[in-house]
C-alpha atoms as one frame of an Amber mdcrd trajectory, in Angstrom:
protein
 -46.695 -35.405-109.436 -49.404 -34.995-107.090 -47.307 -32.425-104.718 -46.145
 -31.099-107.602 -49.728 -30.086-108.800 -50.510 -29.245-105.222 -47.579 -26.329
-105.325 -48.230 -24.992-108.782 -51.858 -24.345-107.551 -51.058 -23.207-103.960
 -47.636 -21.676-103.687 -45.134 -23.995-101.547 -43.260 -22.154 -98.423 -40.959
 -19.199-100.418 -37.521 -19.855-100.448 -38.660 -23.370 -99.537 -36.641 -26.136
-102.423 -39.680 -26.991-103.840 -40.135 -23.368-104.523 -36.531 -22.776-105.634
 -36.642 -26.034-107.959 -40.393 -24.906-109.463 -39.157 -21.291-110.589 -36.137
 -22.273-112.170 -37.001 -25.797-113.892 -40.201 -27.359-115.784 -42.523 -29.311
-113.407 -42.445 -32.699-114.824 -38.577 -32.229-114.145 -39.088 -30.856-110.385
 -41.530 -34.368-110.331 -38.731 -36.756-111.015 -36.212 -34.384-108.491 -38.584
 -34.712-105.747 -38.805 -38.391-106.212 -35.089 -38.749-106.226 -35.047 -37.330
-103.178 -37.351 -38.583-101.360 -36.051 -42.121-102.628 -32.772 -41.362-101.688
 -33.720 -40.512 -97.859 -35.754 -43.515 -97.633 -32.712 -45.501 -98.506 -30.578
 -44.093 -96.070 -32.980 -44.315 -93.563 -33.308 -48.169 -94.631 -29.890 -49.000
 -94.652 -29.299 -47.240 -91.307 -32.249 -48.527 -89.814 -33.458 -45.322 -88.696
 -37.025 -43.284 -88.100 -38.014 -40.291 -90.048 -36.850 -37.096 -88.043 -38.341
 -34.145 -89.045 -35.898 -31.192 -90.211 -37.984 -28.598 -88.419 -38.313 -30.353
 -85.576 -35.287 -30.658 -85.045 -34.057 -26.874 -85.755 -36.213 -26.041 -83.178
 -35.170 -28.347 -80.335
């Protein structure tokens, strides 16, 4: 919920999906998105036994 907050107050990168998902669907409903998400990467990362690489980071290399 926190981030959530945080982009309602201060608008999140445009065309960004936390953008996308806040101007199409109520923000208690983005919350719960954003957790599956970020549950679901965690858990592949887990059961791959892999670091966190970061998606712009790696665009840019």
């Amino acid at each position: 919920m926190t981030q959530v907050n945080w982009a309602s107050r201060k608008a999140p990168a445009p065309g960004s999906w936390l953008a996308r998902m806040l101007a199409r669907k109520p923000r208690m409903l983005v919350a719960i998105a954003l957790a599956n998400r970020m549950a679901r990467a965690i858990w592949a990362m887990a059961t791959k036994q892999e670091d966190y690489r970061d998606p712009a980071l790696s665009v840019a290399a």
